[in-house]
Every structure is written in C-alpha cells, then in structure tokens.
N, C-alpha and C positions, 0 to 999 in steps of 0.2 A: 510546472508549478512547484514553488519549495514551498517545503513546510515540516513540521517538527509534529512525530507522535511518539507517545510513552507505550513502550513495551509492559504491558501490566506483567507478564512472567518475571521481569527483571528487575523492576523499576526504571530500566533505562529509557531516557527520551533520547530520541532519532533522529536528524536533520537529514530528510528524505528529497528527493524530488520526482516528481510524475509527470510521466511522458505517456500521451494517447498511444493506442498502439492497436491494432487489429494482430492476434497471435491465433493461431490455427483457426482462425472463423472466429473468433472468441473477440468481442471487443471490449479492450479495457485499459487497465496502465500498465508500465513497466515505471516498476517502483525501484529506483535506484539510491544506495547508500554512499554515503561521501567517500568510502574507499573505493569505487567503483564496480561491487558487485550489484547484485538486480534479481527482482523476481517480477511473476508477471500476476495482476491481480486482476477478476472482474469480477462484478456483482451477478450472481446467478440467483434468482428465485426470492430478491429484499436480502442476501447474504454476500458478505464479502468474502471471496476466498482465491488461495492461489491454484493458477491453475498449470502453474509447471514445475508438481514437484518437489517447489519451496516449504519446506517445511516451517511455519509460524505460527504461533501463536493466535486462535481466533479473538481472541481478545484485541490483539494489536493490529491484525486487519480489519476490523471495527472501525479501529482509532485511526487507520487510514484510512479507510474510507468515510467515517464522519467528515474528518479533515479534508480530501477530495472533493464531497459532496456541498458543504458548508463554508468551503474554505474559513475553517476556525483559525487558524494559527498559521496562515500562507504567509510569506516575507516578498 
C-alpha cells in the first residue's frame, strides 16, 4: 500500500509503502522509503512502534500507522 506521512521531527512528508510481513513472530509492516531502505513496524499494546531497531520518531509512526489503519492518504 503507498501512501505519504509527515515526519512531525522534520516536517518532512514521506512517500512510503507497506508490505505485510510476519518479522520474528511479530506481525506487522515493513515500511519502506523510495530510496530503498526499510524498517519494520507493528502495533503493540494500541502503539505503533518499530520493532527492529529503527530508530523514528513516535510521532511519525503514528502518522503511519494512522495512514495504515485508515488508509488516509493511500495512492
């Protein structure tokens, strides 16, 4: 699924895309950016967070997972 989220840290908005993914037992997305890196995100507890690592901003894993869950802004 593409879709576009604003980093609140930066102001930058993102044109991301999420690919389901099962990561160590953990089911969630791998969130990949147009240059081709990637983290991997699941919802633990009503919280979005990464769960390998990636360091981001909780604000902007939010705003992907808003966008995920509601597809806001999916192309």
């Amino acid at each position: 699924m593409k879709f576009t989220a604003k980093d609140p840290s930066t102001g930058l908005i993102h044109s991301l895309d999420a690919k389901a993914e099962n990561y160590n037992g953990e089911q969630g997305y791998r969130i990949l950016y147009e240059n081709g890196s990637s983290f991997f995100i699941a919802n633990k507890y009503g919280c979005w967070r990464s769960m390998d690592d990636h360091h981001a901003d909780v604000g902007f894993l939010e705003n992907i997972g808003m966008a995920i869950e509601h597809n806001y802004t999916a192309t």
